[in-house]
Every structure is written in C-alpha cells, then in structure tokens.
C-alpha positions as CSV (number, residue, x, y, z in Angstrom):
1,X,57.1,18.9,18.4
2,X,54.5,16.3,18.5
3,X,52.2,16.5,15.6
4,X,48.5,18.0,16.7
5,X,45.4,15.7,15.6
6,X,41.7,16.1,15.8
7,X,40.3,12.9,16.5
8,X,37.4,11.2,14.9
9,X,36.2,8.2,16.9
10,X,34.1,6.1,14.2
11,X,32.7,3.1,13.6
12,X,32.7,3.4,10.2
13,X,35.2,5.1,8.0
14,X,35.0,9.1,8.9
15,X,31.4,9.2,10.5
16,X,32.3,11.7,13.8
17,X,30.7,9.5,16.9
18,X,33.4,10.9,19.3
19,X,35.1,14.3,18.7
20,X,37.9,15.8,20.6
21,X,40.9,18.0,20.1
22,X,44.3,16.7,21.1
23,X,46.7,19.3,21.9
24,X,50.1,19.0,23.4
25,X,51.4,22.4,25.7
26,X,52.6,24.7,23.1
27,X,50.0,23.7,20.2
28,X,47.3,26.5,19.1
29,X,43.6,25.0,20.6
30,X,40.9,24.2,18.5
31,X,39.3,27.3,17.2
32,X,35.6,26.5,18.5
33,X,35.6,23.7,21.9
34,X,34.0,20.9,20.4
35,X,30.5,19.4,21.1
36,X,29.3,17.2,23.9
37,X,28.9,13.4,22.2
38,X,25.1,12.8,21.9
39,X,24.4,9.4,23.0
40,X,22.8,7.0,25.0
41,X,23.3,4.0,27.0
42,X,20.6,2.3,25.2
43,X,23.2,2.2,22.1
44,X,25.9,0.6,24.0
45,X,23.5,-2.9,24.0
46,X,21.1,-1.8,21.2
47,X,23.7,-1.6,18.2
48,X,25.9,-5.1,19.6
49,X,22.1,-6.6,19.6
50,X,21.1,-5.2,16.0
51,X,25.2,-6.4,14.4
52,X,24.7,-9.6,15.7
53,X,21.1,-10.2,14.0
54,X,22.5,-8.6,10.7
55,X,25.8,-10.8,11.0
56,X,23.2,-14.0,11.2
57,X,20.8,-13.2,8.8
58,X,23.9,-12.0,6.3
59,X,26.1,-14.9,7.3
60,X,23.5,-17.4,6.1
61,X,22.2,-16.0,3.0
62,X,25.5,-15.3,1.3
63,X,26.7,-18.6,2.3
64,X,23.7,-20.1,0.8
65,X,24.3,-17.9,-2.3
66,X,28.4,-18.7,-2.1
67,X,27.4,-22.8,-2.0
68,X,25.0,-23.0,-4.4
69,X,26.9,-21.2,-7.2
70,X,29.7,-23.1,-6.3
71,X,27.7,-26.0,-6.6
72,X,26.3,-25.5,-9.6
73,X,27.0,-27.6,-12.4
74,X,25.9,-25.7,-15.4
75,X,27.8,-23.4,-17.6
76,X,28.7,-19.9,-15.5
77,X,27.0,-16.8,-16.8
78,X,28.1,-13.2,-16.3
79,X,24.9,-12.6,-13.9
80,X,26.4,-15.5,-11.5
81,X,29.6,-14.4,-11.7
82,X,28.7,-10.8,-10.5
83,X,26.4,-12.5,-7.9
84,X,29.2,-14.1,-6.5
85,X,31.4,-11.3,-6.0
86,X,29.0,-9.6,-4.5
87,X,28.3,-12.2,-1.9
88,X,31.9,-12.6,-0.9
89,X,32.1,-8.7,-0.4
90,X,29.6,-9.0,1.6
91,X,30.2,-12.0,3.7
92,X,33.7,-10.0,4.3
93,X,32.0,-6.9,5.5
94,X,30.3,-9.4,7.9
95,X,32.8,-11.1,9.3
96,X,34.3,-8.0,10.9
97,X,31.3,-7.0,12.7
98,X,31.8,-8.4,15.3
99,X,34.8,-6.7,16.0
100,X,32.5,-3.4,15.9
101,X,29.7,-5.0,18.3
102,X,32.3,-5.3,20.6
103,X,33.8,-1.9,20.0
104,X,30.4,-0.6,20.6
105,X,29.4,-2.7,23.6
106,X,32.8,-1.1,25.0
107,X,31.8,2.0,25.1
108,X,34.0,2.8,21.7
109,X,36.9,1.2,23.4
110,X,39.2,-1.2,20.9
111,X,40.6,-4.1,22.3
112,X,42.3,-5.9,19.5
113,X,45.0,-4.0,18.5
114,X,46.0,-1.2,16.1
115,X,46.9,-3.6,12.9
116,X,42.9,-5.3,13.3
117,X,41.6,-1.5,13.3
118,X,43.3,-0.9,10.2
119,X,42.1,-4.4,8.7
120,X,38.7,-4.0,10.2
121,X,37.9,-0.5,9.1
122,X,39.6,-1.5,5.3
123,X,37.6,-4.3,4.9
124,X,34.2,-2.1,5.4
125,X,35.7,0.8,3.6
126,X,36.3,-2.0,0.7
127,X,33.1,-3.8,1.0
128,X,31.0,0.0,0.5
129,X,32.7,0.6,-2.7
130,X,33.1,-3.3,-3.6
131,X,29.3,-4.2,-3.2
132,X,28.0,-0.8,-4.8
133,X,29.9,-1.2,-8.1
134,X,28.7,-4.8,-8.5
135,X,25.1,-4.0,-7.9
136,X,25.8,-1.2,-10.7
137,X,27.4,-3.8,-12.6
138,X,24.4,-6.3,-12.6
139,X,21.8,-3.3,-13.2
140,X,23.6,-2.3,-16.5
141,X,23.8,-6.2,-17.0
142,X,20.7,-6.6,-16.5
143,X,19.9,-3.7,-19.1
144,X,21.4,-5.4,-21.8
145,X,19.8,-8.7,-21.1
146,X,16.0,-7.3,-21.4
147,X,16.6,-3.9,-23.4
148,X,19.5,-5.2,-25.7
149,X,19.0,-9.2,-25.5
150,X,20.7,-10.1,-28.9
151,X,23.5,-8.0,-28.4
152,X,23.8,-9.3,-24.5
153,X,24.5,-12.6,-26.2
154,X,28.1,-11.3,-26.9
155,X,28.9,-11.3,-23.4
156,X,31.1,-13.8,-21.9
157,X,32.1,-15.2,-18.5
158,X,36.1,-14.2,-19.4
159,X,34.8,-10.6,-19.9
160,X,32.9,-10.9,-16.6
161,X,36.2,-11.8,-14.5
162,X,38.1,-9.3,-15.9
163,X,35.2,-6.3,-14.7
164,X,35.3,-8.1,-11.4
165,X,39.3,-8.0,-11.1
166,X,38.7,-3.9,-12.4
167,X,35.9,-3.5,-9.7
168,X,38.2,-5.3,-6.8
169,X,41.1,-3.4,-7.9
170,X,39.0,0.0,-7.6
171,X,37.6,-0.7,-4.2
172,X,41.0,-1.2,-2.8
173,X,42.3,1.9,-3.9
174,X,39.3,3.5,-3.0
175,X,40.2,2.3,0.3
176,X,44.1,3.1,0.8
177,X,43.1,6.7,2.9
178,X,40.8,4.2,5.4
179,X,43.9,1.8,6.3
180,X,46.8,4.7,6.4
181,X,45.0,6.7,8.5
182,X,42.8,4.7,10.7
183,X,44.5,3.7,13.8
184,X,44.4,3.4,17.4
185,X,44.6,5.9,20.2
186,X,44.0,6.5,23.6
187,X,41.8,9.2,24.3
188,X,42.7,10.0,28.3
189,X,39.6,12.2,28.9
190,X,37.4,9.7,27.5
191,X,39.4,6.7,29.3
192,X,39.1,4.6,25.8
193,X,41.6,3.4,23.7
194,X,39.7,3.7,20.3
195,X,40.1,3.3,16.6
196,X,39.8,6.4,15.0
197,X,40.5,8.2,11.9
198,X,43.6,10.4,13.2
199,X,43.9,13.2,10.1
200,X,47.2,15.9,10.8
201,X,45.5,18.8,12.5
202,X,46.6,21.7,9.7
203,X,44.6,19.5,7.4
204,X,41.8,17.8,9.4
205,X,39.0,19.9,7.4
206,X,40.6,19.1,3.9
207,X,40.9,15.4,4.6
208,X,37.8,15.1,6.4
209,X,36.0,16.6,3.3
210,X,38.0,14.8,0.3
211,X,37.2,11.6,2.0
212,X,33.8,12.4,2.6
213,X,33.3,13.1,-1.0
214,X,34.7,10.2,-2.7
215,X,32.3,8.4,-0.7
216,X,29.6,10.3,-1.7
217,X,30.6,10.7,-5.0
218,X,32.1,7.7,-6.1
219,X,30.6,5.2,-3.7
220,X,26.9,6.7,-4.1
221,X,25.9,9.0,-6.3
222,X,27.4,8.3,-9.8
223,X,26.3,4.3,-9.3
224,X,23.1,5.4,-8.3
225,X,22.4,7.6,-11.4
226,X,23.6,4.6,-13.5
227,X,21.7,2.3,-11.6
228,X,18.5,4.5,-11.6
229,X,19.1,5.1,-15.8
230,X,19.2,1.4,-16.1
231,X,15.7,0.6,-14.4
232,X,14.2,3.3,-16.0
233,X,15.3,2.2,-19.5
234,X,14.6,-1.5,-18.4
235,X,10.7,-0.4,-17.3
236,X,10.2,1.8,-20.7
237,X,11.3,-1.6,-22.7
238,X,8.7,-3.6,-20.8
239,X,5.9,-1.4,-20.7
240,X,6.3,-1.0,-24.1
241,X,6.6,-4.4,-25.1
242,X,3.3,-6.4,-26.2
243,X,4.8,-10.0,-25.6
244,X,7.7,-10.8,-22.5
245,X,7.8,-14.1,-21.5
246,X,5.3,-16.3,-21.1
247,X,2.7,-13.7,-19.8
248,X,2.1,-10.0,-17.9
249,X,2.5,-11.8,-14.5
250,X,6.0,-12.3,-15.3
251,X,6.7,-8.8,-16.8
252,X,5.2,-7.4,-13.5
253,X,7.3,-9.2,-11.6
254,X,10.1,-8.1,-13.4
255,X,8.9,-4.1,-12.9
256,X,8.3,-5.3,-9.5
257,X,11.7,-6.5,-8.6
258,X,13.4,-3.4,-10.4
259,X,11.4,-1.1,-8.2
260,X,12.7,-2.9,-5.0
261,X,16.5,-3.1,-5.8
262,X,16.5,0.8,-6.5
263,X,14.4,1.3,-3.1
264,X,16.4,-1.1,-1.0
265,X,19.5,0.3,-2.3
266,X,18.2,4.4,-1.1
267,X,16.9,2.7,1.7
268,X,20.4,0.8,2.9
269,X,22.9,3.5,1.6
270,X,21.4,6.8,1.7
271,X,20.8,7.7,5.0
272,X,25.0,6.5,5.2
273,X,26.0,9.4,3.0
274,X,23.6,11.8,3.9
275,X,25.7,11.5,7.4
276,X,28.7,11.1,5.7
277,X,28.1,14.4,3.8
278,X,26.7,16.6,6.9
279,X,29.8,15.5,8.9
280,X,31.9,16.8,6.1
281,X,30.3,20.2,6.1
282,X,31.1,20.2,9.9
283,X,34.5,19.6,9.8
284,X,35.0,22.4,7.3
285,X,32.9,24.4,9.7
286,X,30.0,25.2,7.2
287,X,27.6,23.7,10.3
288,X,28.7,24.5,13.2
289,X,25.6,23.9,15.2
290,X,25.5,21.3,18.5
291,X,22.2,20.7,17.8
292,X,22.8,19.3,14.5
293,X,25.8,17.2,15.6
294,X,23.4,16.0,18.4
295,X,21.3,14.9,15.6
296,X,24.3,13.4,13.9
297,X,25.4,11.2,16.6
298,X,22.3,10.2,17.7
299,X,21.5,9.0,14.2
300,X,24.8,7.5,13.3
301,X,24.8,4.1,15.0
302,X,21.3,3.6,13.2
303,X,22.7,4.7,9.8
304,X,25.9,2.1,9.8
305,X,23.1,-0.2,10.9
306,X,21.0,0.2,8.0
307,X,24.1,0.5,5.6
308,X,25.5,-3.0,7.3
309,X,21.3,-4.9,6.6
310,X,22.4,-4.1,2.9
311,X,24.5,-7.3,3.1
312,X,21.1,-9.1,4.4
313,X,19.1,-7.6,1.5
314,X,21.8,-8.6,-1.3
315,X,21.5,-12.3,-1.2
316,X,17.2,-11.7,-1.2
317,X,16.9,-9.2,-4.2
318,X,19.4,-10.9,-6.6
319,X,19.2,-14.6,-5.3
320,X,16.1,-15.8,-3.7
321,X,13.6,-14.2,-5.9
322,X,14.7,-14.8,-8.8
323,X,13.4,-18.3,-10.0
324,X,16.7,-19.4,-11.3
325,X,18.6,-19.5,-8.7
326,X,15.4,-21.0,-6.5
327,X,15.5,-23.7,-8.9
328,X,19.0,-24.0,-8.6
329,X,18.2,-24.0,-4.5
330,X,16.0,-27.1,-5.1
331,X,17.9,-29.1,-6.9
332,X,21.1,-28.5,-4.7
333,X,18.7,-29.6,-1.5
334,X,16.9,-32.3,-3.4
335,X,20.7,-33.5,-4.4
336,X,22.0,-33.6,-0.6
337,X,18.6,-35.1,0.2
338,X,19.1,-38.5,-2.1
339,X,22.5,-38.4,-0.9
340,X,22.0,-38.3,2.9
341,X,19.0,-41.1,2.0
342,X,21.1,-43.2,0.2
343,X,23.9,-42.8,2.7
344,X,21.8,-44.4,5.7
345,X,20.3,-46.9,3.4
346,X,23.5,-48.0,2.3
347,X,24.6,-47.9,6.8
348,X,21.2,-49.7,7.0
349,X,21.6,-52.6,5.0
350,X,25.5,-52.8,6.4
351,X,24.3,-53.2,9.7
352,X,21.3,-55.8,8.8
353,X,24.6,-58.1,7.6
354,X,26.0,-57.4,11.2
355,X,23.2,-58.4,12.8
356,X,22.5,-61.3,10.8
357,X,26.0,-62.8,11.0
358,X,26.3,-61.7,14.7
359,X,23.6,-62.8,15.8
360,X,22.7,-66.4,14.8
361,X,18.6,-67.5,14.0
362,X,16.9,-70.4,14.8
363,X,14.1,-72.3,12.5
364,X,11.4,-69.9,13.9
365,X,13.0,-67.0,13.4
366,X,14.3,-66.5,16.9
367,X,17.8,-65.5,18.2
368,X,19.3,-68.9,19.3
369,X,20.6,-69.3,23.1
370,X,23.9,-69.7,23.8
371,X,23.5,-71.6,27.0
C-alpha cells in the first residue's frame, strides 16, 4: 500500500504555506478537511522583489566582512574568528535565495529538482541554527572581554576554531530531519510540483511538533536567554564602572550597541518562531481555527522575510560599527587605492617611453615629418 502523507508546502523548514492531505483509495481521510491557503497574488511578485533586495544588500556586506578579514594582516583574535563564521553562514543562507524567489514567483512550484530542494532547504535549516549559536558565541565573548577582561586574556584563536568546528558540527545535525524529509512532490490539485516537508501520515503531528520545537528551543530560546544574560551582565559592569575607555561617549556607545544586537536579533527571529510554534500547535490540532491559519499564511512569507534581513543586519551590528573593523575598512581601501595609483603611474610612465621612442621630436619640440 502506498504510504499516506500530509503535505507541508514551505519555504522554510516546516512553516505550513500550502496544506493538503494525500490519500490514495483505500487510506482513512484526514480527520478535519484542511483550510483554504490564505494568500495573495501580491506575494507571488512582492516576496521575489523583497529576496532579491536582501540577497544584495547581504551579498555585499558579508563579502566585505569575508575580504577584509581575510585581508587582514594582524594577528587573528577569537572576536574575528567568530565574525567570520558568521558571515560565511550567512553568505550560504544567501546564496540559496534565489532558488526560493523563484519558487515563490512560481506560485510554490520547484523547478530544480528533488536533490537542490533537499540542499536548498538544508542549507537554511543549517544557516538558522549556524548563525544563532555564533551570535551567542560572540555575546558570551564579548562578556568576558568587558565583565572579565583579565581572565578573557586566556583565550586563544586555537580555542576559537575548535567552538566553531563544535557549532558547525551542531548545526548540521540539527539539520539531518530538514534534508531526509524535505523533498519534492507533485501536488495534482494544486498543479505544482513543490518542495515540501513530506512527514509519514500516522506521524505527521509528532514530527511536525518535535521539529517545531527544536527550532524553538534550541535555535531560539535557550541562545536568547544566554544572549540576553550576557548584555545584561555586560550593561551592570558598565554602569557601574567610574572609568571605561577614554570617556562616557564610548561607554554609551557600548550600552548602545548591546541594546541593538538583542533588539535586531527579537526583531529578525522572533516573529520566525512565533510561526513556527503556532503551526506546531496546529498540526497537533490544539488550533484548529481557519482564521488563525489565515493569519498564519498570510504572515509567513513576511516572517521568512524578516528571518532572511538577519543576514543584512549581521555584517552591520558586528562589523561596520565597530571602529576596529572600520579602521580595518580604511586601511584595506586606502591599500587597493595606492596600489591601483601606482599601477597606472607605473602604465603611465611605460607608455611616455612608447611615445618617446615611437614617435621621434624635433629641436622645437615637435613630432618630426616623415615626408
């Protein structure tokens, strides 16, 4: 007998956009007919539109990030280390969205085979986890190099590859349910072939929900607590302190920049897992409302949007304002600068000695005739 699935047509990991229950004659039916999909043709253009602004914007400022650390000439430190793992997570969250603008602009309809579904839907599922534990990773860094300075001195790059192997190693695990069950399948009522999350029937609920939960769980809530722990502690050392740095204006700007990583990263990932969460409690038929899974799939697209700008925000909160890695900035373009100068001085003069032994000069200075 063929094996019964209900499918979840996502765009990200186990978020429901499409629902519908696949029987074949002699199968038991759903229990409760599913929903009507919410959505709008606006979102068919909209979403390909907002991908292809975040896959810019992302594209260049982790590149920028990825060059200038690899560029940089100085001894590496555990903060740069971190930074570039997180930029390479996300520059390999970005380059699959493209694949998903199309997928959208299709109507939910794959076109490039079942083996890129499982890659593409991997690779987010591994950038989620990936980019969240190295943002916790720098904020309890961070903690030790303002609340704990002397003892931060003990750190070491060596010690910093090794957490990065641990956090790689983590996100791919984390990851292993995303590639063995996403796949493609052609929905005939919905005339789409798409790439879907395809959980055995007798255990949809139970896999929607464990799923669901590690996400939550794992890829939200426990790095948030640590993260939020660490800022806290970090503002409490600097109100406290009398002297840091040079002056206030730099211990401001310090509160100032904690504040926005812990907003941007509520702002980016929560309205993700809130989805992610609520879709669970549907599939285990806690909410079994249509106007709440109207509300679901009308907010989705915009949720994976906001969860995708994260890899645009990344390279601005941990790169561009700090002043280290602006003066690394500087002295990377001033350096390709002097170079590119010195390159067309150097053609310059090279073609002066053409042009002097090509062309031959007379006493005053003029090109002589050769009639």
């Amino acid at each position: 007998m063929q094996s019964n699935y209900s499918l979840v047509v996502t765009t990200r990991e186990s978020l429901q956009v499409l629902s519908t229950a696949l029987t074949n004659s002699s199968a038991v039916s759903h229990p409760s007919p599913p929903c009507p999909l919410t959505s709008s043709d606006y979102q068919f253009s909209l979403i390909p539109a907002l991908f292809s602004a975040v896959f810019v914007l992302g594209l260049v400022g982790n590149s920028v990030v990825v060059v200038v650390l690899c560029r940089h000439t100085g001894p590496k430190t555990v903060a740069n280390i971190y930074i570039f793992n997180l930029a390479m997570a996300d520059l390999l969250c970005l380059a699959t969205l493209p694949f998903w603008a199309t997928y959208y602009a299709q109507g939910y309809n794959w076109l490039f085979g079942s083996l890129m579904c499982k890659i593409s839907s991997s690779v987010l599922c591994l950038n989620m986890f990936a980019s969240i534990f190295f943002i916790t990773c720098m904020s309890v860094d961070r903690y030790h190099a303002i609340v704990h300075p002397i003892h931060s001195q003990r750190r070491t790059p060596k010690q910093a590859y090794f957490v990065a192997l641990v956090v790689w190693g983590l996100a791919c695990l984390s990851s292993l349910p995303t590639f063995y069950f996403r796949d493609t399948y052609y929905v005939e009522s919905l005339e789409v072939n798409a790439c879907i999350m395809a959980f055995p029937y007798e255990n949809y609920a139970k896999w929607s929900a464990a799923t669901a939960f590690l996400k939550n769980t794992l890829g939200f809530f426990i790095p948030l607590a640590v993260i939020t722990t660490c800022y806290i502690w970090i503002r409490r050392h600097l109100l406290k302190a009398r002297e840091f740095g040079k002056s206030r204006q730099k211990r401001d700007k310090v509160l100032k920049l904690v504040a926005a990583v812990v907003v941007a990263f509520l702002i980016s990932w929560l309205p993700f897992h809130v989805l992610t969460f609520l879709n669970a409690l549907a599939h285990m038929d806690i909410i079994n409302s249509c106007e709440v899974m109207g509300v679901i799939d009308t907010a989705l697209p915009f949720g994976i949007c906001m969860a995708f700008a994260n890899s645009c925000t990344n390279p601005l909160l941990y790169c561009f304002i700090g002043n280290q890695f602006q003066e690394k900035l500087h002295r990377l373009f001033k350096r390709r600068v002097h170079q590119l100068n010195s390159h067309r001085e150097s053609s310059s003069r090279k073609g002066s000695c053409f042009r002097d032994a090509e062309t031959p000069m007379g006493k005053e200075g003029e090109p002589e005739s050769f009639l």
